[in-house]
N, CA, C and O atoms as CSV, one atom per row, in Angstrom:
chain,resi,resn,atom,element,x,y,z
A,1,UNK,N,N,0.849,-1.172,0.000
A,1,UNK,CA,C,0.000,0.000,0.000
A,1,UNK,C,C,0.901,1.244,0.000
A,1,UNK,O,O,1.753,1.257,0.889
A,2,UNK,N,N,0.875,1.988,-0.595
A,2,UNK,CA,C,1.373,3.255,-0.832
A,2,UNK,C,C,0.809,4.520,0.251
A,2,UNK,O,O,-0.374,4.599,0.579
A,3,UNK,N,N,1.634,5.262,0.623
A,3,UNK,CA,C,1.237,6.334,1.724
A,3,UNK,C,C,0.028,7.077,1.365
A,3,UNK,O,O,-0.721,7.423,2.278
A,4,UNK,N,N,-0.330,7.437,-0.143
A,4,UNK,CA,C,-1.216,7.987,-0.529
A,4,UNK,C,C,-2.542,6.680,-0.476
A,4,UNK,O,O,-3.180,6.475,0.557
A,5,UNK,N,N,-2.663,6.282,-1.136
A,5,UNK,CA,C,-3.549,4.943,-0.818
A,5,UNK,C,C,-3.617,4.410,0.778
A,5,UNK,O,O,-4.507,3.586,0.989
A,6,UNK,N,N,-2.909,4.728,1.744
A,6,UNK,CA,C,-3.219,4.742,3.192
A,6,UNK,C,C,-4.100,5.664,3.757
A,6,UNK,O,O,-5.041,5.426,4.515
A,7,UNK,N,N,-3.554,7.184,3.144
A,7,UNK,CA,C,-3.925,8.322,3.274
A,7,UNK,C,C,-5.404,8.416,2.723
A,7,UNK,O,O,-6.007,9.408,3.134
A,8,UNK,N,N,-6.051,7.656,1.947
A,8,UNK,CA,C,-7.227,7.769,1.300
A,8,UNK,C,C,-6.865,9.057,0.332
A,8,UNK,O,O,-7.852,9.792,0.341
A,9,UNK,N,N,-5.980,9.523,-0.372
A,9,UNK,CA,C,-6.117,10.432,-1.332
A,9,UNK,C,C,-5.331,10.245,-2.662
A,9,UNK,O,O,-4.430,9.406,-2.643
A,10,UNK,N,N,-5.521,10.797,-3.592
A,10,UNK,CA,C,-5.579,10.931,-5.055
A,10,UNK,C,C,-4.201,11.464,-5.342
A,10,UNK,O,O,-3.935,12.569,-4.869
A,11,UNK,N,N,-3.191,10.770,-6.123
A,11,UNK,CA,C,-1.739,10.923,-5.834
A,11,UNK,C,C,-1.677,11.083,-7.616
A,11,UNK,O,O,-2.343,10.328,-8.324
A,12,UNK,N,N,-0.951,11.968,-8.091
A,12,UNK,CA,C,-0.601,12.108,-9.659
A,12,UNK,C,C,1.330,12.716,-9.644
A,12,UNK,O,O,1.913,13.467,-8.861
A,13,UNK,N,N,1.694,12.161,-10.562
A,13,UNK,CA,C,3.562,12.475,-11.270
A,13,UNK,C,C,3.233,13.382,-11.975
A,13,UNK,O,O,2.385,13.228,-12.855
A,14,UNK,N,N,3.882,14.621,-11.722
A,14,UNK,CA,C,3.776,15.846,-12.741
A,14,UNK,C,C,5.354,16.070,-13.253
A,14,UNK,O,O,6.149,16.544,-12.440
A,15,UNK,N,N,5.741,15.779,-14.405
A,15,UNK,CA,C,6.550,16.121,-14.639
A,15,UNK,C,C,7.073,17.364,-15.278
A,15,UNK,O,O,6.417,17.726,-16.254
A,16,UNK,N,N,7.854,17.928,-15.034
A,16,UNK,CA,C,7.893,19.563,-15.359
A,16,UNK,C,C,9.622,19.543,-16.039
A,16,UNK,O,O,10.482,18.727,-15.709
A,17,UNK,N,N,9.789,20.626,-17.003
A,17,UNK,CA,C,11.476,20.678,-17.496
A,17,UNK,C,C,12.247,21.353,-16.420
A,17,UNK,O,O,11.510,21.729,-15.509
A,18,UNK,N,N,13.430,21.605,-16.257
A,18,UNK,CA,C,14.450,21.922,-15.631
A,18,UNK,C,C,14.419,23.196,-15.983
A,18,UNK,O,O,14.491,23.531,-17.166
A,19,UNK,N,N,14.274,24.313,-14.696
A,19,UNK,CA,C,14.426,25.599,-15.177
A,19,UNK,C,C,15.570,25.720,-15.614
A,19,UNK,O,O,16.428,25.049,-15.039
A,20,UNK,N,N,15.895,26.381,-16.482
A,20,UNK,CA,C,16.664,26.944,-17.444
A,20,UNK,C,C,17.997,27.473,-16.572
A,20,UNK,O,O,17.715,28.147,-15.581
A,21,UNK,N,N,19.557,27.216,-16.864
A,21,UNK,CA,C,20.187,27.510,-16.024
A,21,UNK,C,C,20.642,26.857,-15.077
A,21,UNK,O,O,21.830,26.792,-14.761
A,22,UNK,N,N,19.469,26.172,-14.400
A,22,UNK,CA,C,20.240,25.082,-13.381
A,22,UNK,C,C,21.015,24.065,-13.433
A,22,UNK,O,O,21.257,23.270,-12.524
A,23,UNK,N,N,21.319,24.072,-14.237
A,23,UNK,CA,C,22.798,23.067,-14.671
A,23,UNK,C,C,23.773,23.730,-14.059
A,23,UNK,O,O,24.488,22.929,-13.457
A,24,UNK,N,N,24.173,24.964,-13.925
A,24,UNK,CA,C,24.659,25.669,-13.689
A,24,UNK,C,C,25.545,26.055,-12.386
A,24,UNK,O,O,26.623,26.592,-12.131
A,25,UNK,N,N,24.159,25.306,-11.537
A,25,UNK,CA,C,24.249,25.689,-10.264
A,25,UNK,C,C,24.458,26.770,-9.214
A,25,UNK,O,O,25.059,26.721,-8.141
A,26,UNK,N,N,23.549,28.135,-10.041
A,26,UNK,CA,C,23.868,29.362,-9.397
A,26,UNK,C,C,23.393,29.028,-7.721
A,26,UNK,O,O,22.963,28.008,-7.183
A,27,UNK,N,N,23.729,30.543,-7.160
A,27,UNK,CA,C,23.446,30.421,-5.718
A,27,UNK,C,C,21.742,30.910,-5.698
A,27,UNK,O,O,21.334,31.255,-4.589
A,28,UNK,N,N,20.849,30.953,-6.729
A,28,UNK,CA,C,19.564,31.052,-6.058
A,28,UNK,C,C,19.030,30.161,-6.736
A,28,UNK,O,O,17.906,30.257,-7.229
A,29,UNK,N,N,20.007,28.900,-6.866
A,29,UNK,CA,C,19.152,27.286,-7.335
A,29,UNK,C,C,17.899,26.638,-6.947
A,29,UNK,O,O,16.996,26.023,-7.515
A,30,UNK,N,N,18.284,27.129,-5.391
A,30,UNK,CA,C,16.444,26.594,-5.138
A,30,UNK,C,C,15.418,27.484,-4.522
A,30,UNK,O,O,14.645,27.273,-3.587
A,31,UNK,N,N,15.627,28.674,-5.377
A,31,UNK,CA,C,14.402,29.449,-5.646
A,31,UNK,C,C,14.003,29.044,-7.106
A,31,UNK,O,O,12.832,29.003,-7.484
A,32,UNK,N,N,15.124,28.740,-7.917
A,32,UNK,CA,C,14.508,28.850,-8.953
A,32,UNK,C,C,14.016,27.322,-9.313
A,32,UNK,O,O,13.562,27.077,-10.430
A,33,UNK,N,N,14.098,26.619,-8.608
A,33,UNK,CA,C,13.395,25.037,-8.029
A,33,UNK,C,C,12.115,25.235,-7.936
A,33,UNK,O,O,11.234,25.059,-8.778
A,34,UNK,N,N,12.059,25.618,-6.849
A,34,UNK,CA,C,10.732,25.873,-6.284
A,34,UNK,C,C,10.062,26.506,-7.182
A,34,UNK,O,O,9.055,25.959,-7.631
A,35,UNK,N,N,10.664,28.512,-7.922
A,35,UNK,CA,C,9.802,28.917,-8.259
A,35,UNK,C,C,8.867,28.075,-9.515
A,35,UNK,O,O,7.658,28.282,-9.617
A,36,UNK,N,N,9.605,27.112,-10.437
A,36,UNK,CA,C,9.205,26.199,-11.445
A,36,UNK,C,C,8.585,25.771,-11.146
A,36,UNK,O,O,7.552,25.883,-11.807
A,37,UNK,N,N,8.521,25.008,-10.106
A,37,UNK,CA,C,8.266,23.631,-9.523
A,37,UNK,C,C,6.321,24.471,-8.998
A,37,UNK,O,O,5.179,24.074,-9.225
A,38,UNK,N,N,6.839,25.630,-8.307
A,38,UNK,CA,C,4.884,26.189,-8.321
A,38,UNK,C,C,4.205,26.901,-9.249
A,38,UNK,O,O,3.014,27.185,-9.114
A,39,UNK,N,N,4.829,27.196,-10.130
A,39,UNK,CA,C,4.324,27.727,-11.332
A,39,UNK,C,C,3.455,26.791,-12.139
A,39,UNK,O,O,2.283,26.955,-12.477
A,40,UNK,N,N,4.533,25.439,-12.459
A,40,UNK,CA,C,4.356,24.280,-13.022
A,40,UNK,C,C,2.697,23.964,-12.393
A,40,UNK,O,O,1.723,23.827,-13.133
A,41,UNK,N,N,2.646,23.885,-10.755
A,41,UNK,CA,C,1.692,23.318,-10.159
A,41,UNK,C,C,0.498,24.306,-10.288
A,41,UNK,O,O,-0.659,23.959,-10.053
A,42,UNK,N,N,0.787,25.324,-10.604
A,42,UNK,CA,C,-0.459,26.305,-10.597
A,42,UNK,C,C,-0.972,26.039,-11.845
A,42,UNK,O,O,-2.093,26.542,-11.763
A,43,UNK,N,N,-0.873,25.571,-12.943
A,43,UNK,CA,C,-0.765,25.786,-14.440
A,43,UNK,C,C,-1.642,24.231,-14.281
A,43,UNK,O,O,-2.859,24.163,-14.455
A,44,UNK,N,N,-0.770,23.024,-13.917
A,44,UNK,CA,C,-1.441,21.816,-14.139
A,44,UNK,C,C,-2.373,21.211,-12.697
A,44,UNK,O,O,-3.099,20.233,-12.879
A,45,UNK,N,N,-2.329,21.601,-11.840
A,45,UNK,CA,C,-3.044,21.306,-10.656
A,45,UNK,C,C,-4.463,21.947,-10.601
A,45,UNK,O,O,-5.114,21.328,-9.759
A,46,UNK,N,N,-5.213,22.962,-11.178
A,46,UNK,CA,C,-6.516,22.955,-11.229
A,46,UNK,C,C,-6.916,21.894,-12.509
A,46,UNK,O,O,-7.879,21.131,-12.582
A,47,UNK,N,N,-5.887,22.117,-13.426
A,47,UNK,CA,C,-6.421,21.035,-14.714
A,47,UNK,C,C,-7.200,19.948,-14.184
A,47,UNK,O,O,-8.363,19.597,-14.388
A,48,UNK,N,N,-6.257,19.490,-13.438
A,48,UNK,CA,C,-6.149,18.148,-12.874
A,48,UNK,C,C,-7.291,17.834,-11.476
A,48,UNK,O,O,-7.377,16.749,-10.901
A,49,UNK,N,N,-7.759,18.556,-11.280
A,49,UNK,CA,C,-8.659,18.638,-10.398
A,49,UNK,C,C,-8.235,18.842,-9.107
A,49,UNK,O,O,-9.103,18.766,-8.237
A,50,UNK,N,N,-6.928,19.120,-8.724
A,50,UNK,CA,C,-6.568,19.756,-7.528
A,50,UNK,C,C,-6.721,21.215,-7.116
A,50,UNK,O,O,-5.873,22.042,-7.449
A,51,UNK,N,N,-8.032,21.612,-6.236
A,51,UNK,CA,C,-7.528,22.600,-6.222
A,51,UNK,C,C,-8.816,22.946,-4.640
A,51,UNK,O,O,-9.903,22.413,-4.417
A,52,UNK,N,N,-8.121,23.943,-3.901
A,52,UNK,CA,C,-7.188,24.595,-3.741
A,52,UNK,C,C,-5.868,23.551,-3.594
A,52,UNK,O,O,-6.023,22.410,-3.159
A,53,UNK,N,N,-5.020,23.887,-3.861
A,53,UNK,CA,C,-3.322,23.400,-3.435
A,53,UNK,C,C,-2.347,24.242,-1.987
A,53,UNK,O,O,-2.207,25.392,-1.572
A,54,UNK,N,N,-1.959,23.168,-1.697
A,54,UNK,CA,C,-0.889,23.795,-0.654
A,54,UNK,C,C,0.744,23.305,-0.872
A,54,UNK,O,O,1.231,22.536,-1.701
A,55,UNK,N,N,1.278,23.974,0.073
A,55,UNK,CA,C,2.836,24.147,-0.068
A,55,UNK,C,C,3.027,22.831,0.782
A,55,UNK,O,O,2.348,22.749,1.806
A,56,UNK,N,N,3.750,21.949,0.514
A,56,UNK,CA,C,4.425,20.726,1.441
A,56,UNK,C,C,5.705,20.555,2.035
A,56,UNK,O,O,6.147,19.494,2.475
A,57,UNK,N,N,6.530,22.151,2.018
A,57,UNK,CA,C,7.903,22.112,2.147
A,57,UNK,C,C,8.283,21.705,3.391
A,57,UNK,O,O,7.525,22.035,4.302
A,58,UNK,N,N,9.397,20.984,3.714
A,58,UNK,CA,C,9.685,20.666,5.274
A,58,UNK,C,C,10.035,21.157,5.791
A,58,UNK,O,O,10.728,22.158,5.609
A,59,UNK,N,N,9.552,20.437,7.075
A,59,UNK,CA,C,9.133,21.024,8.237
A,59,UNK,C,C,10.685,21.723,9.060
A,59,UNK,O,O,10.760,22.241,10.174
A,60,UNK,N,N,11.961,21.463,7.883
A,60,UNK,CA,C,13.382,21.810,8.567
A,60,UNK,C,C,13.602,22.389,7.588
A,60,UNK,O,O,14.800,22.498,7.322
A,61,UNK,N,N,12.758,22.924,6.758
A,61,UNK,CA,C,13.909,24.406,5.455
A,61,UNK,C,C,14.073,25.324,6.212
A,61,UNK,O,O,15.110,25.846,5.804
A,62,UNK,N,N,13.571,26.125,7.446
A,62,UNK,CA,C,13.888,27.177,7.921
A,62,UNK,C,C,15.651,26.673,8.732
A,62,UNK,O,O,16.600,27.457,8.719
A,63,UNK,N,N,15.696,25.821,9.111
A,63,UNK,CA,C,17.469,25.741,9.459
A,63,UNK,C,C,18.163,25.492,8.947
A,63,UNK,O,O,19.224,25.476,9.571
A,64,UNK,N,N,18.239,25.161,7.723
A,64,UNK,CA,C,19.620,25.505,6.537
A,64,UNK,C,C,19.428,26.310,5.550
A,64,UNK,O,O,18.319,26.654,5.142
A,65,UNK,N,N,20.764,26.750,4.993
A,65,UNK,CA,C,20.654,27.628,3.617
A,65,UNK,C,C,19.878,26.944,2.884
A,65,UNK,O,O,19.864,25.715,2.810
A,66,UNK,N,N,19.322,27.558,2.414
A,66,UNK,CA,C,18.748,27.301,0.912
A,66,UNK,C,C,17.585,28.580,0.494
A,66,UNK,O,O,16.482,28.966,0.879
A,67,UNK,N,N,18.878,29.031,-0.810
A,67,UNK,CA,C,17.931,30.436,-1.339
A,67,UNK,C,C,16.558,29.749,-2.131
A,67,UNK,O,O,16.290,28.788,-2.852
A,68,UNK,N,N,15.997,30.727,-1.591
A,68,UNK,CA,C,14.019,30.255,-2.357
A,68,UNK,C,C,13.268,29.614,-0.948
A,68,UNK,O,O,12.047,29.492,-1.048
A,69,UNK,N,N,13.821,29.238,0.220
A,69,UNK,CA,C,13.071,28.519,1.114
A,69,UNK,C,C,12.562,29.975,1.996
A,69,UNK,O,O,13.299,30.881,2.385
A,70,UNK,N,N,11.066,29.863,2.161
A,70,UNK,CA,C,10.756,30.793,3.456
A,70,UNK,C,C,11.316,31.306,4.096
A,70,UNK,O,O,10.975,32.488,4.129
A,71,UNK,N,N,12.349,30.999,4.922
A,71,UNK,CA,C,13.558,31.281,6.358
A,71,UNK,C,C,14.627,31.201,5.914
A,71,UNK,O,O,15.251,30.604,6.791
A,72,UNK,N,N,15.604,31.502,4.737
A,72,UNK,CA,C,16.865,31.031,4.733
A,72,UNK,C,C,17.871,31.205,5.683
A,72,UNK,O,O,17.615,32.295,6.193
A,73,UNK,N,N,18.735,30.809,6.139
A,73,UNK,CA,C,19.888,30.632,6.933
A,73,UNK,C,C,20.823,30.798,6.254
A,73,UNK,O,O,21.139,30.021,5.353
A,74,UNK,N,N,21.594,32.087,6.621
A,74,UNK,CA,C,23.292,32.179,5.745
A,74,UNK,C,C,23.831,31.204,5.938
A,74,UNK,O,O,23.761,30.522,6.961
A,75,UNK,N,N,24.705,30.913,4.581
A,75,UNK,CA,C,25.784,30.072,4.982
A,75,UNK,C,C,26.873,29.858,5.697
A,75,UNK,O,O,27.463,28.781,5.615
């Protein structure tokens, strides 16, 4: 059984391209993660019958770096 199938809810793979650049590995890599990554979800998640949508980020991005997270922490 799968966590979603435990969960009683409706689980879909969205696959989205690689923002542009991130090969790269600048220092605001995972803003520009994320920002794709909800754009992507805003665009195909009402399609899809999700909606409203929420953010699932964990519950520990506010204590490490990472540019694009809510709370970043200098490095």
């Amino acid at each position: 059984m799968t966590l979603a199938q435990g969960l009683g809810v409706r689980h879909e793979l969205v696959e989205l391209p690689m923002p542009a650049g991130i090969d790269m590995s600048p220092r605001e890599r995972c803003y520009l993660c994320k920002r794709a990554l909800s754009e992507g979800l805003i665009t195909v998640g009402p399609e899809a019958g999700f909606e409203p949508m929420i953010d699932g980020s964990n519950l520990d991005d506010p204590n490490h770096f990472g540019p694009g997270t809510m709370n970043p922490v200098g490095p």
